[in-house]
N, C-alpha and C positions, 0 to 999 in steps of 0.2 A: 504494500500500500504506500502510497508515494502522499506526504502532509507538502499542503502549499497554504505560505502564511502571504498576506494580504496587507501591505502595507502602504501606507496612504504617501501618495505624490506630494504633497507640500506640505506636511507636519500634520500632523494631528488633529482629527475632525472637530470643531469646537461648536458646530451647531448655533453658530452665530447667527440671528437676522441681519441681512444686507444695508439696514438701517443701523445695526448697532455698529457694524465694521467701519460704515464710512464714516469722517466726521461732519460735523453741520458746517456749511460753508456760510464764512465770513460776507456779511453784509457789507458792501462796497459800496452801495450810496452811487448814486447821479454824475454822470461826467458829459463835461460835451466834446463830440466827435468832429473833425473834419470831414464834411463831406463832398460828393462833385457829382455832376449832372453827365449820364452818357447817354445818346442816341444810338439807335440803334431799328434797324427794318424789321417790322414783324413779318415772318415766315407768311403766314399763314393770309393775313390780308394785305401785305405788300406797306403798311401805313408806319409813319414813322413813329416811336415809341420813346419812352424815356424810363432811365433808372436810374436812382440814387446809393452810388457806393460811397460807405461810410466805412473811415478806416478807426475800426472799436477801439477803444483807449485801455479794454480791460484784459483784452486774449490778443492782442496784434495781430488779428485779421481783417479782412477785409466781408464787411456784410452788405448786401444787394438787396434794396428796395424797390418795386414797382413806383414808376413816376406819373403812369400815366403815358396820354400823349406827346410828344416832342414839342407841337408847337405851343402848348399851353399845360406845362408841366406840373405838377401838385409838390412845390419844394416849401413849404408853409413849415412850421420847427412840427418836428415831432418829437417824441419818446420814444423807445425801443429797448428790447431787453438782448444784451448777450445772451448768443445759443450757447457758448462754450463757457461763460460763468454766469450764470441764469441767476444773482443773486444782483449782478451789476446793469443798471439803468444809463443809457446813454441815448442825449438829446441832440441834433445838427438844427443849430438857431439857423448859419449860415449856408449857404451852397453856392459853391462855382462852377462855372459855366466849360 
């Protein structure tokens, strides 16, 4: 009879909830974003389109907003939240062209 012992890939099962492992992410509070206006052709009806990329202050990426149309674009200040630190708020008062 051949014994086969079973031992766990990363230490020791601790039967953790995935709430208690992580920690609660730090509240980062409002910042405001650089953001810029790009045109761009919609596929689909040929009409020119616009989007607002907003370079985030909290994750150093770059996040993509719907503008609307090109000729009359929707750059009015918003809010938005980090995808990638979902605890931080960033607003684009300004936009360039």
């Amino acid at each position: 009879m051949n014994s086969t012992t079973i031992l766990p890939l990363f230490g020791e099962d601790t039967e953790q909830t995935e709430a208690e492992i992580q920690p609660t992410p730090a509240a980062l509070g409002m910042a405001a974003a650089a953001a810029r206006l790009v045109a761009y052709r919609d596929a689909h009806d040929g009409e020119q389109r616009a989007l607002l990329v907003v370079d985030c202050p909290f994750c150093d990426h770059q996040h993509v907003h719907p503008a609307g149309r090109a000729v009359a674009p929707r750059v009015c200040p918003r809010l938005s939240r980090c995808v990638g630190r979902p605890t931080g708020v960033y607003y684009f008062p300004a936009v360039t062209r």
